[in-house]
C-alpha positions in Angstrom: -79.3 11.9 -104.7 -80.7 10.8 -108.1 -83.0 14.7 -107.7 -86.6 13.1 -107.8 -87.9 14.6 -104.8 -88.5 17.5 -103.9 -85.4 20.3 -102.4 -85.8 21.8 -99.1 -86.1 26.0 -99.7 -82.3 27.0 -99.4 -84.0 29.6 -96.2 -85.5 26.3 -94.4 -81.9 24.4 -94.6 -80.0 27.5 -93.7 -81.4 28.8 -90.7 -79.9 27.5 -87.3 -83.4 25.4 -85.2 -82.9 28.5 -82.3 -83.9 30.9 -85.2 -87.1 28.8 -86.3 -90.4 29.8 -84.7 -91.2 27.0 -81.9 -93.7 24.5 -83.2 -97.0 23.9 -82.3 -98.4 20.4 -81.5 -99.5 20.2 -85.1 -96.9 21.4 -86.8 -94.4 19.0 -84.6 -96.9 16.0 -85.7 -96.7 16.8 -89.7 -92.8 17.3 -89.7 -92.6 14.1 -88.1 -94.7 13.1 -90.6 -92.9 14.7 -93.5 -89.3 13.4 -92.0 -90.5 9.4 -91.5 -92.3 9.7 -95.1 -88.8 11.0 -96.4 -86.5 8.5 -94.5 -88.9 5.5 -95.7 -88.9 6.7 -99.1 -84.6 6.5 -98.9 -84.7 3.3 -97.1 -86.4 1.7 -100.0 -84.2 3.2 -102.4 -81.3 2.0 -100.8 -83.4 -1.6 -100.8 -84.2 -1.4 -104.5 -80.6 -0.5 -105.0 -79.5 -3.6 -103.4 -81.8 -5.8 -105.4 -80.4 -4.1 -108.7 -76.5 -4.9 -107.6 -77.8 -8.7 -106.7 -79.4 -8.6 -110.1 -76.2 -7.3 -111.9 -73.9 -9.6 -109.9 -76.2 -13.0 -110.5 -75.4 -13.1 -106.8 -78.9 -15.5 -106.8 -81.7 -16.5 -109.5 -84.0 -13.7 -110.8 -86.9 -15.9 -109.9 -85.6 -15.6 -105.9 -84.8 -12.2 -106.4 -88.6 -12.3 -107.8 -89.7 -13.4 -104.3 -87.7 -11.7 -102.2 -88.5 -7.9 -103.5 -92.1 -8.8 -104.4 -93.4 -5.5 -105.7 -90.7 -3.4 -104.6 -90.4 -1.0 -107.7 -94.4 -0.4 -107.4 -93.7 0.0 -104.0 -91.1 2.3 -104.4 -93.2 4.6 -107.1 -96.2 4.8 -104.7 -94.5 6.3 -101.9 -92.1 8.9 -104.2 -95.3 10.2 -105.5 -96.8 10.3 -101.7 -93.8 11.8 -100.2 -94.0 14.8 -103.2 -97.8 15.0 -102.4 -97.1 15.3 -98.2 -94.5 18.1 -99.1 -96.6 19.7 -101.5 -99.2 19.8 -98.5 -96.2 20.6 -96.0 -95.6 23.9 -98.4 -99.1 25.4 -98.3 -100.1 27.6 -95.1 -101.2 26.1 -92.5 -104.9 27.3 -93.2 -104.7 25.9 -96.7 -103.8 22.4 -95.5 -105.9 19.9 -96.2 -104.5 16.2 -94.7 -107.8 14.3 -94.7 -108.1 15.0 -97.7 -104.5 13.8 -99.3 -104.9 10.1 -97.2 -108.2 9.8 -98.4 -107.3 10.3 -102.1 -104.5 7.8 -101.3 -106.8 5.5 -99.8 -109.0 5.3 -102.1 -106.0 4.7 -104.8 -104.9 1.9 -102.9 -108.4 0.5 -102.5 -108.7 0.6 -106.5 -105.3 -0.7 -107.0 -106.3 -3.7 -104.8 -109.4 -4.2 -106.6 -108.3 -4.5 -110.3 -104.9 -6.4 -109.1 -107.2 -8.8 -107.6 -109.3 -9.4 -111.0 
């Protein structure tokens, strides 16, 4: 909707699922993957969106509004750049793939974020 992530190839979207090759165990496990990391991803856009419309509407104090969406718009950030990363990964070939290594970047972001938050 507001064309931040990335667009499904117009030959994916198009083609009916009898005319897709079957999937392999993996490739079943990474398009789940790919499809929760998207859903999640709209779910907290549709939360953020919610907490902008209580905002606008002074529907309840900013401080409460503070506490109830505690880090949401970092939140939100964190996994839109995730979700392009899994479906940059989810584009390559198979054979180029290289999952481990995407989580562990992400890890180790997270574990730095942590850190210097903390200090």
């Amino acid at each position: 909707m507001r064309n931040l992530l990335l667009k499904k190839k117009p030959s994916d979207t198009n083609r009916s699922s009898s005319e897709r090759k079957p999937l392999d165990n993996r490739a079943r496990v990474v398009q789940e993957l790919v499809d929760t990391e998207r859903k999640y991803v709209q779910d907290l856009e549709t939360l953020q969106d919610y907490m902008r419309t209580l905002e606008a509407n002074e529907v309840i104090s900013k401080d409460l509004i503070h506490v109830l969406f505690l880090n949401l718009n970092q939140l939100v950030d964190f996994q839109r750049r995730f979700l392009i990363r899994v479906e940059t990964q989810n584009d390559l070939l198979p054979e180029q793939q290289s999952w481990g290594a995407l989580f562990v970047e992400y890890v180790s972001w997270i574990n730095v974020s942590v850190i210097k938050d903390s200090f």
